[in-house]
FIGUMI-83255 format. One record per residue (C-alpha): residue in one letter; x, y, z. Coordinates in steps of 0.2 Angstrom, whole numbers, padded with zeros to 4 digits, always signed. Example, Ala and Ser with C-alpha at 12.3 -4.5 7.8 and 13.67 -1.06 7.14 Angstrom:
% FIGUMI-83255
a+0062-0022+0039
s+0068-0005+0036
END
This chain:
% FIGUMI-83255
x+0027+0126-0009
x+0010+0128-0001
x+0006+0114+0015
x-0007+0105+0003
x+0010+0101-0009
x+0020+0098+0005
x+0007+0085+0009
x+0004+0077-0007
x+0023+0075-0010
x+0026+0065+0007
x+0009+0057+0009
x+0003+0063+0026
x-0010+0076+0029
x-0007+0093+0032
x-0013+0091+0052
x+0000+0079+0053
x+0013+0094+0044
x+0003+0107+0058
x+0007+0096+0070
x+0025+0092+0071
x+0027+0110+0066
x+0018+0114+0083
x+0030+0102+0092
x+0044+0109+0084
x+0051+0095+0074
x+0048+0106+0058
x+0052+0126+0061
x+0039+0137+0058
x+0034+0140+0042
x+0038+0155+0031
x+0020+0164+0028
x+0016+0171+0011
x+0008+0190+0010
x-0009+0178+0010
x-0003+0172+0028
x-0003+0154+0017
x+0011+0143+0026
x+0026+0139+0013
x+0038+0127+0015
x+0055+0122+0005
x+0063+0108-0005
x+0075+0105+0014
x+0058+0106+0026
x+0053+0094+0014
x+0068+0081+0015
x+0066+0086+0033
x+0047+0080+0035
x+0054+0064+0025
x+0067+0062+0039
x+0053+0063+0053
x+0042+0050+0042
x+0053+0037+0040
x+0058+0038+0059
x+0042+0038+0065
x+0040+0022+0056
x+0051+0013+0061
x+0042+0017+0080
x+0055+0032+0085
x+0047+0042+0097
x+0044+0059+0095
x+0058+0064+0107
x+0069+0053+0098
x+0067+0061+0083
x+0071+0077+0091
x+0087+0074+0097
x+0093+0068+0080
x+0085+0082+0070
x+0094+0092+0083
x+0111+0085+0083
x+0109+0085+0062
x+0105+0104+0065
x+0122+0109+0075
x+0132+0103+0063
x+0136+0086+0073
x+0133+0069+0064
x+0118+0059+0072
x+0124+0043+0063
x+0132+0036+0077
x+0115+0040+0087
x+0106+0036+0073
x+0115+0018+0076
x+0112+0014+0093
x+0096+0019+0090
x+0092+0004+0077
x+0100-0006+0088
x+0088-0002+0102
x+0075-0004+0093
x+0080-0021+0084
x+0080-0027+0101
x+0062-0020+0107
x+0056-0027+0092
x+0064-0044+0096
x+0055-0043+0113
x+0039-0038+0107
x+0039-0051+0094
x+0041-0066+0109
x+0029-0059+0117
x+0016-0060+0102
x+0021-0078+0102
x+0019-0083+0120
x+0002-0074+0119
x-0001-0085+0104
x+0002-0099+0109
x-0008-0096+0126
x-0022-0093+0112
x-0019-0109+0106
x-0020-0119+0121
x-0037-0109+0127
x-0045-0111+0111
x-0042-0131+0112
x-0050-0129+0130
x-0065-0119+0127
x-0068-0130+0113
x-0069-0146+0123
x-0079-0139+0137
x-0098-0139+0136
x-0110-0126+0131
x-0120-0122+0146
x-0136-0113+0142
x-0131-0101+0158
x-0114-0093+0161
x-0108-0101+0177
x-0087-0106+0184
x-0085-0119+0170
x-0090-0108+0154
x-0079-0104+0142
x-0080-0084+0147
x-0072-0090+0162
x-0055-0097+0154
x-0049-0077+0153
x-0050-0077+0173
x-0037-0092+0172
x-0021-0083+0162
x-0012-0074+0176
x-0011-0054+0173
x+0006-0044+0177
x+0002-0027+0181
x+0020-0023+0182
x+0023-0023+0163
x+0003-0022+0160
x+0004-0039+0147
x+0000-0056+0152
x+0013-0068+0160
x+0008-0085+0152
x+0010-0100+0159
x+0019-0113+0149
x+0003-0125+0154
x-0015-0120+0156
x-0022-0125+0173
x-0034-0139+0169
x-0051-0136+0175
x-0064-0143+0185
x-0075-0152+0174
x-0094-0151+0174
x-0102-0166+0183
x-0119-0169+0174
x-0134-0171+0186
x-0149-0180+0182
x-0164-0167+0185
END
């Protein structure tokens, strides 16, 4: 089958097929007398393989140490386990993450909307509620606080 086939029957584009070719995930391609790339029903199952990895976040390195134990004759299963597992837990990580940032959100949403409007951005304007969630360079996320700081409120003057 020609690469626009290919890519009609697993629904990615044939960069995409060019590319993990040019990676190495799929071989290279067998080339018609027209130089036209043609694939097979196994490159095929193949691509599939790669697809439905790479959606469920494996990395591209991943992806080729499985293909490549499957390709030796060795069953990847086991791999292919430890894997999930791995992943599961990622996933569970990323997913507390989401919600300590959400509830930060939360709590600086309720602030920005009890602070006034002032007609010039100064110290105690909402923009300046970022500058108060502490920054972790080491993970590059935000570490949030189980409270937001309470901030110095604006004492009116009369003019």
């Amino acid at each position: 089958m020609l690469i626009r086939e290919l890519a009609q029957r697993t629904g990615v584009s044939p960069y995409t097929i060019r590319y993990y070719e040019s990676v190495g995930l799929l071989p290279a391609a067998q080339r018609g007398d027209n130089q036209y790339r043609l694939y097979t029903d196994a490159e095929a199952d193949r691509l599939r393989f790669i697809l439905g990895a790479r959606s469920l976040h494996f990395s591209l390195s991943e992806i080729a140490r499985l293909l490549e134990a499957r390709d030796t004759g060795a069953l990847p299963c086991q791999q292919v386990l430890t894997s999930l597992a791995v992943r599961q837990q990622e996933i569970e990580q990323r997913i507390a993450d989401l919600q300590l940032v959400r509830a930060a959100l939360e709590r600086l949403q309720l602030e920005a909307q009890a602070r006034p409007q002032p007609l010039i951005c100064d110290d105690q304007c909402v923009c300046q509620l970022l500058a108060i969630v502490p920054f972790s360079r080491k993970r590059d996320r935000p570490q949030l606080a189980q409270q937001t700081p309470q901030p110095q409120r604006i004492q009116e003057t009369s003019v």
